[in-house]
C-alpha positions in Angstrom: 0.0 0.0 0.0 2.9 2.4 0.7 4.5 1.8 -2.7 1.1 2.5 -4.6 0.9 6.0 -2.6 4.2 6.8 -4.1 3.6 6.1 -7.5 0.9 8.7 -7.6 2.0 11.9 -9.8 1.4 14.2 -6.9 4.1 12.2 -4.2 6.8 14.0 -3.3 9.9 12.4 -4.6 11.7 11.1 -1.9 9.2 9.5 0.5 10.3 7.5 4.0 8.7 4.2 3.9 7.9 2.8 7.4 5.7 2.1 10.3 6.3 5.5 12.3 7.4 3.3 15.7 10.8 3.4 17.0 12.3 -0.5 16.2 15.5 -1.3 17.1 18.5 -3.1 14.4 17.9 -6.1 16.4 14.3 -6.3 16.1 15.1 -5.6 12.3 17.5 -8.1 11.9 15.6 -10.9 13.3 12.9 -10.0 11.5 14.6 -10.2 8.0 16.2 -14.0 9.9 12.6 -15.1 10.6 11.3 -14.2 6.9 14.0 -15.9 5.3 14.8 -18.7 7.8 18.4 -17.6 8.6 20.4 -17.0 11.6 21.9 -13.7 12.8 24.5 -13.5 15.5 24.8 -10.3 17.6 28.3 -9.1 18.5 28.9 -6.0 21.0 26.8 -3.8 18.4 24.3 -2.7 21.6 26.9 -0.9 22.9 26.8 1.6 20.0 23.5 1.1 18.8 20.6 3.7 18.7 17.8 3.1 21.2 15.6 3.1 18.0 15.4 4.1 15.0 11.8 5.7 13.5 11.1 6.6 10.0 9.3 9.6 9.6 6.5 8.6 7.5 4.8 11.9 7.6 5.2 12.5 3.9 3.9 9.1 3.2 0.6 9.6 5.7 -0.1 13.4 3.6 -0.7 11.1 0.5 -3.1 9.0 2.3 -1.3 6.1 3.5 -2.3 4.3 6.5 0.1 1.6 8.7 -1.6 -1.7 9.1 -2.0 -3.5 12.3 -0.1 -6.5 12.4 0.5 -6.9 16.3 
C-alpha cells in the first residue's frame, strides 16, 4: 500500500517508507532472519546502537497512506 501511494503523480519524490514506531536493528534483523529462515548472531553492536530508529513517515501519511495492524 505504501508503494502504490508513491507512485501517484502528486508524491513528493523522496518519500520514508515505514511504520512510524521506534524498532531497534535487532528487532530488524531478526525479522529479515525469521522471513528468510536464517540466523543472525549479535556481537557488541548494543553498545553503540541507537535506542531506536523511526522513519518519519509523515510525507507518506499526507498522501493518504495508513500503517496496518499487524500486532
Amino acid at each position: 500500500r505504501a508503494l502504490v501511494a508513491c507512485a501517484r503523480p502528486d508524491a513528493p519524490r523522496i518519500v520514508n517508507i515505514g511504520s512510524g514506531e521506534g524498532v531497534t536493528l535487532r528487532e530488524i534483523a531478526l525479522s529479515i532472519a525469521r522471513e528468510v529462515g536464517g540466523e543472525v548472531t549479535f556481537g557488541d553492536a548494543a553498545l553503540t546502537e541507537p535506542p531506536s530508529i523511526v522513519a518519519d513517515v509523515s510525507r507518506l501519511r499526507a498522501l493518504g497512506w495508513e500503517r496496518l495492524n499487524r500486532r
